[in-house]
N, C-alpha and C positions, 0 to 999 in steps of 0.2 A: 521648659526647654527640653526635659528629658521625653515631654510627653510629644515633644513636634519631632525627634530626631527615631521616636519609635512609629511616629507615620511616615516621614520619608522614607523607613528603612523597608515599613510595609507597601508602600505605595510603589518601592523599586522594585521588590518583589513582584508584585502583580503587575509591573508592565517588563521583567524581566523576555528578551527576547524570544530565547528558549520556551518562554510559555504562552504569549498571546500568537505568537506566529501559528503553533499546531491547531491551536483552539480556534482560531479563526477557521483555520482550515477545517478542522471537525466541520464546524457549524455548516460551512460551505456545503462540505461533502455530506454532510444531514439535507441537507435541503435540497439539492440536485438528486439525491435518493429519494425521498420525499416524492418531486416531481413526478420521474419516473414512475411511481405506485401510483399515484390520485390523477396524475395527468393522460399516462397510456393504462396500464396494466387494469385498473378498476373496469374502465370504461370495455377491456374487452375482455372481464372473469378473467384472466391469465391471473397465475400466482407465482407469489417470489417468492424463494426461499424460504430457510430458515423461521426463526423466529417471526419476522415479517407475515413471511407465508402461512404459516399456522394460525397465524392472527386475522388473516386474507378470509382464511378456509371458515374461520368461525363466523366473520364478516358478511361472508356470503348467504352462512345458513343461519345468521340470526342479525338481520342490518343493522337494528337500534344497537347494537356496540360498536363503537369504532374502531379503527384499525388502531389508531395512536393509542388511546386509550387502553387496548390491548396488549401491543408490543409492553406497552408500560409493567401491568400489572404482573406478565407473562416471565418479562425479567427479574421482577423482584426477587425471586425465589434464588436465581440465578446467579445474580449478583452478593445474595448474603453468601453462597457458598464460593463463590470466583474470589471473595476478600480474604480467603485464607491460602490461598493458590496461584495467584499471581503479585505483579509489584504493586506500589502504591501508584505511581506514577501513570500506569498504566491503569490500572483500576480509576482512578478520575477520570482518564481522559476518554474513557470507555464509558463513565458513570456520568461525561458531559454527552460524549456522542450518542447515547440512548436516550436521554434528555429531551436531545435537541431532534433527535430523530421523530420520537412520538411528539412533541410540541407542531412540529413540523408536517409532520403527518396530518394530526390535527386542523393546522392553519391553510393548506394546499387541499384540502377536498375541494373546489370550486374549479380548481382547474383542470382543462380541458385540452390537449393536443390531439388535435386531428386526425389519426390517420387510419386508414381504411382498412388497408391491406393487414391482416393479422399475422402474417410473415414480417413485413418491417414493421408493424408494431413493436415484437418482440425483440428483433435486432436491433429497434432505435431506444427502448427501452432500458433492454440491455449493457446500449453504451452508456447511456448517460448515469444511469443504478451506478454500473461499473465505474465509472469514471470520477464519482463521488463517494464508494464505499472504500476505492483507491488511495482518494486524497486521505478520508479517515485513519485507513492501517498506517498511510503513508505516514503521517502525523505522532504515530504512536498510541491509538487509539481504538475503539471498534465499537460498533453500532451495537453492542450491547448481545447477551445471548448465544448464538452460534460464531460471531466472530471471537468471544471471549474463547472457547473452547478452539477454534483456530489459530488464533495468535498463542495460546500455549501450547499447541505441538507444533507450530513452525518452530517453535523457540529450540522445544527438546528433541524435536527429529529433523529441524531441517526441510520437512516439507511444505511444501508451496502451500502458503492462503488459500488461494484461490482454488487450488483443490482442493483443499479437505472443507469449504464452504461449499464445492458442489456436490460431495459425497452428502453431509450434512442437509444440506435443501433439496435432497431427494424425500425426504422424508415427508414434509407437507403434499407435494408434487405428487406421492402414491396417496394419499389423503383425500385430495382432490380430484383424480383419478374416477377413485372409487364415489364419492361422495357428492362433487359436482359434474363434471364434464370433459370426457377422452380430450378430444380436440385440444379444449383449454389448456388441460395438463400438458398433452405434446408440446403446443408454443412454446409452454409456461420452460417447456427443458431446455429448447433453442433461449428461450430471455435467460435464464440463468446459465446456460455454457458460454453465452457471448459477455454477460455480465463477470465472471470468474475472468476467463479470457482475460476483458479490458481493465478489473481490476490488477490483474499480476503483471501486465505490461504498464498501467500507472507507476506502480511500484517499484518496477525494477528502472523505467526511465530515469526515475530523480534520481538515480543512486548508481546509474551504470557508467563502471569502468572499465579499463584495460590492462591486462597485465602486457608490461614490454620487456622482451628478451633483447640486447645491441649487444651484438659481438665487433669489437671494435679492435683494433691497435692502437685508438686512439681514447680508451675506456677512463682513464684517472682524468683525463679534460673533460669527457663526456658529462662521467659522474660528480662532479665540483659544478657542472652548469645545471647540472636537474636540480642539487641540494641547494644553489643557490637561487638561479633564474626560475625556476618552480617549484623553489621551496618544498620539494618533495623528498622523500626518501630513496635508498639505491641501496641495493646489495650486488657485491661483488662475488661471483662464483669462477673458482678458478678451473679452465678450461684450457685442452689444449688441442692445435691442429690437427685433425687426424690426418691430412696428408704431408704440412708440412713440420710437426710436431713442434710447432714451437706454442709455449705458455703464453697465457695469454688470460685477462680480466676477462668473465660475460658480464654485463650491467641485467641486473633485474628492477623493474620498478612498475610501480602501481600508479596511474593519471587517470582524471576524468576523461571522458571526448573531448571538452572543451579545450584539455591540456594536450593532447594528442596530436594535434595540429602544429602547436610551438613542437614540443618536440622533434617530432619528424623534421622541422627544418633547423632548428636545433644541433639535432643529429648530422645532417647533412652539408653544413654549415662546417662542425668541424672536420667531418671525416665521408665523405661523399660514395665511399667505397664502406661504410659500416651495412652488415647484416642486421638487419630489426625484425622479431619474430613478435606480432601482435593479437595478442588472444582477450576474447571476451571474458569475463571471471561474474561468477553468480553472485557473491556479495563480499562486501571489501568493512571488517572491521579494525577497529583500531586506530591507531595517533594519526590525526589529521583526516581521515573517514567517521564513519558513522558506530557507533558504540550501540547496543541493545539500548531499547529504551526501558527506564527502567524507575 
């Protein structure tokens, strides 16, 4: 009995939400990066980044190693030192999406997208790279190697992914340069600015909100309908007319887009005359938001 209640407890585990959802996603976004490489980028010498890319550059000038096979080994190193320097949580999910990336790499050499022009090569490339090394960070995770070293200074500086992976994938890019082919390398900087690009706008879509300013006379009803009908949060800052001085509640609160729509009519609903000051916000942590992963 004790032995069936310690598998159910394991079995909830491993289908807890919080965890097959990213890891799906990882895999996704392994494979649609995948794509990208074996289906445009081989086909026309372009190279990608980072880790990737350096694995690209040895690929070229020595074929019998493959790329998967590469990113793999390349990592290893990488990963025994990232185990002392970032979280656990993050470290699997990075230690799944390098995985799946070289697995993946591996199983997509056969394929082939078409296209001609080595200008939207590299732009269609690019999206798709991007759009699937997106869902990975997105996820709480990184394709192993230079995202690993990326997702810890976003953490400690604040700085965007997606730049400090394109600072970082210049480095094969002067490699290949030198080593294989001008041309190539040029593209290869359009596939990775558009790849950076669409990865930080993946990222920031799942997660973008609003911060709302209501100045209201009608603020204590206001605030009791956000805390209730959108269950969200509000702070009151206390403010007063500058023409006709009288005190008065600001409402501050933090909603998704989704939520932004009920609000404004919300708002307008009780107080049709209320001021609302609506600003974009770069990342929203905390209760009922998104918490580092960790």
């Amino acid at each position: 009995m004790d032995k069936l209640k310690d598998a159910t407890k394991t079995l909830k585990a491993i289908f807890r939400r919080d965890l097959w959802l990213p890891a799906l996603s990882i895999v996704l976004g392994a494979l649609l990066w995948s794509i990208s490489i074996n289906g445009i980028l081989v086909h026309h010498k372009f190279i990608s980044g980072g880790i990737s890319g350096l694995a690209m550059v040895i690929h070229y000038l020595f074929p019998l190693l493959s790329i998967g096979l590469l990113v793999f080994l390349i990592n290893i190193p990488i990963f025994i030192v990232g185990w002392t320097m970032i979280s656990g949580k993050f470290f699997f999910f990075s230690l799944l999406g390098m995985s799946s990336f070289s697995l993946l790499l591996t199983c997509t050499t056969g394929i082939h997208i078409t296209v001609e022009n080595p200008l939207l090569a590299a732009v269609f490339a690019g999206v798709i790279s991007g759009f699937g090394s997106g869902l990975i960070f997105r996820a709480g995770g990184s394709g192993g190697g230079t995202g690993i070293i990326a997702m810890a200074l976003n953490r400690r500086l604040s700085v965007r992914v997606g730049i400090i992976s394109s600072l970082l994938n210049s480095i094969p890019l002067v490699l290949g340069a030198f080593l294989l082919n001008v041309d190539a390398a040029l593209f290869s900087i359009i596939y990775v600015f558009v790849s950076g690009s669409v990865m930080d706008r993946i990222m920031a879509s799942f997660n973008e909100r609003r911060g709302v300013f209501i100045i209201s006379s009608q603020s204590s009803e206001i605030s009791q309908e956000i805390l209730i009908k959108l269950n969200r949060g509000a702070t009151l800052l206390s403010g007063r007319g500058a023409y006709t001085q009288t005190p008065l509640d600001v409402i501050y609160c933090v909603v998704s887009l989704f939520e932004l729509a009920k609000l404004k009519d919300m708002v307008k609903a009780i107080d049709p005359k209320a001021f609302l000051i609506i600003n974009e916000t770069q990342e929203v942590i905390g209760k009922g938001f998104d918490f580092p992963h960790g």
